[in-house]
Phi, psi and omega in degrees: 000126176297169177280319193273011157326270191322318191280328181296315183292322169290334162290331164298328188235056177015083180228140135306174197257326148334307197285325188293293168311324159314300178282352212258327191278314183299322201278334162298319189284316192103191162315155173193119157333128176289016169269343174288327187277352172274354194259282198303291173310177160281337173306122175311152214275332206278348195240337188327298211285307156329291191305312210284300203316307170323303173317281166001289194267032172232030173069034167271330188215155165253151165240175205237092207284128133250230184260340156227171179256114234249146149247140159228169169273177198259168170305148162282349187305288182298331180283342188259332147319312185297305190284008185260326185276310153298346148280335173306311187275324168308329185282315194295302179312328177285319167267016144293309191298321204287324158289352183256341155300325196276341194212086181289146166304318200277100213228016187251049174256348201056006162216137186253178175210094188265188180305302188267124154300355114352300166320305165299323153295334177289284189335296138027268224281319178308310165333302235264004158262034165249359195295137169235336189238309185193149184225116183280158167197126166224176200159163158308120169356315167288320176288333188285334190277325186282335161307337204301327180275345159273328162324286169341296173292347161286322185290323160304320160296012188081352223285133183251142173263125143261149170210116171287132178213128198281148178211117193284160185294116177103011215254152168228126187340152160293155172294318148322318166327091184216123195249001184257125181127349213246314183251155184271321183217153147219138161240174217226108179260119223269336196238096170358155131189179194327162155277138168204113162280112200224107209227109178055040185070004177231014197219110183245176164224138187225157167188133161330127176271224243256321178329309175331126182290339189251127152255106195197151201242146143219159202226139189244096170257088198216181184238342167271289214304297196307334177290008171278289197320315193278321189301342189260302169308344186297314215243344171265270193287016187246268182314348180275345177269166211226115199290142196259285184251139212195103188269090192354315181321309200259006185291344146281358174268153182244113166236053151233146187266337202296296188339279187335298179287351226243308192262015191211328171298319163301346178293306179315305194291314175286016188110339221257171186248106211251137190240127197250187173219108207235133150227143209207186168249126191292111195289331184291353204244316188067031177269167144317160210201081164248165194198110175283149197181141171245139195289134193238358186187128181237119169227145175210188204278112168090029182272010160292332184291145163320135159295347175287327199230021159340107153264172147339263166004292187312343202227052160223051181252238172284138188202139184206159162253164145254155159228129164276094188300327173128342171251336199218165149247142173243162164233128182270120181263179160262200186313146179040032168286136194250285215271002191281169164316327193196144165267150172252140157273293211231145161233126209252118166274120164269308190227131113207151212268101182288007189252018185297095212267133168302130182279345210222000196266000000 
């Protein structure tokens, strides 16, 4: 570190530019007459004796009565503890503001709204190590790499990542890129759109992508507003694209009833014996829930349309499953289910059984 470094951080740790240059001068010099050291520095010869003694009472030097008056410096252990422990709070304070940026206290409106899209990814990231179940997620290459080690680490916790990813003609991953450990799918989305974040139905992060004329983020903490947020990813960034990536584990998990039904009433309708694994909330307990079963009844709203040619669109009022567990039958609703037995978080197809003879046909 250079001296005008050096003089600026002792100045940081409220030293005068006197006092600083003083001591800065002395520690070259050795004992010294202060007049000498007042020779050698910037201190005026006339302030000299002033600058020394302070330095004195705040234990950078001592002095020395002779036939002149001597300065030495002092052990630095205690004067350099005082400057060490203000860095320390100073470092600490700089990363409290940065969290208390990333993260307003007053959240009680349940939606914030900042300057920057930058924010919303940082919050993003914060969110997303708290993720218990499912993480919607689109964005660029660049928002997906910087996601990428809370991901992971969500993915290690069981959490299934969808990830939506934009991608312009011609554009090809970074050589980094690597989605297996981090996503459960990934598709490749053709048409610019937003950063978006949607983490366990109850948490969004939103922010415009690079087009915009406005840069500004919002962040949502609620138990309705994300279900706008997850239907507009489902049915814009999701379901129209064609899957990239694709993790063997999770290729049979559901965390949608539409999905779940859309893919499964035709299996059904024909006989097969579809055998499931569900975890969810007990809506009467209002606890966690897992429960095994094979599905005896798939219903929605409007279920006369063919089952072959299901769209999104088609299931997106009322939609349920039943299961005959072996002691009961339960019925598994979706996201926000009132009158059913259980909300499924995630329902996992285990079996099925093609020798199933139709019970219905």
């Amino acid at each position: 570190m250079d001296r005008e470094t050096l003089t600026q951080a002792l100045e940081y740790a409220d030293l005068t530019s006197y006092q600083a240059d003083a001591y800065l001068t002395l520690l070259e010099m050795g004992a010294s007459p202060a007049i000498e050291v007042g020779r050698e520095s910037s201190v005026p010869v006339s302030q000299v004796y002033d600058v020394l003694r302070s330095l004195e009472s705040r234990g950078y030097v001592e002095t020395i009565e002779r036939e002149k008056l001597y300065v030495r410096p002092r052990d630095p252990d205690a004067a350099m503890a005082d400057l060490e422990s203000r860095g320390e709070l100073l470092s600490d304070a700089a990363e409290e503001v940065r969290e208390r940026y990333r993260t307003p206290e007053r959240m009680d409106a349940r939606v914030g709204v900042t300057k920057r899209a930058e924010t919303a990814v940082g919050n993003a990231r914060d969110l997303i190590d708290d993720a218990k179940t499912v993480v919607e997620v689109a964005g660029t290459f660049e928002q997906l790499q910087l996601l990428a080690p809370a991901l992971q680490t969500a993915r290690q916790r069981g959490v299934v990542v969808r990830a939506s990813v934009y991608v312009e003609d011609g554009e090809t991953p970074p050589e980094d890129f690597d989605p297996k450990g981090v996503l459960s799918e990934l598709r490749a989305c053709t048409i610019p759109g937003p950063f978006l974040v949607v983490i366990d139905r109850h948490r969004t992060c939103f922010a415009p992508n690079s087009r915009s004329d406005e840069d500004y983020g919002v962040l949502v903490y609620d138990r309705i507003l994300p279900f706008v947020f997850h239907w507009f990813y489902l049915t814009c960034l999701w379901n129209l694209y064609p899957s990239v990536y694709v993790d063997d584990r999770d290729q049979f998990i559901y965390v949608t009833m539409e999905e779940l039904v859309r893919d499964c009433r035709p299996l059904w309708e024909e006989g097969y014996e579809l055998g499931v694994a569900v975890e969810g909330i007990d809506i009467a307990t209002d606890t966690e829930i897992s429960i095994e079963g094979t599905v005896v009844d798939v219903s929605f709203l409007g279920d006369e349309r063919d089952p072959s040619r299901l769209a999104l669109s088609d299931l997106g009022s009322y939609k349920n499953i039943t299961l005959d567990t072996g002691d009961d039958t339960v019925v598994v609703g979706g996201w926000g289910a009132v009158y059913e037995d259980v909300e499924m978080r995630t329902i996992s197809l285990v079996d099925i059984d093609i020798g199933a003879k139709p019970a219905h046909l």
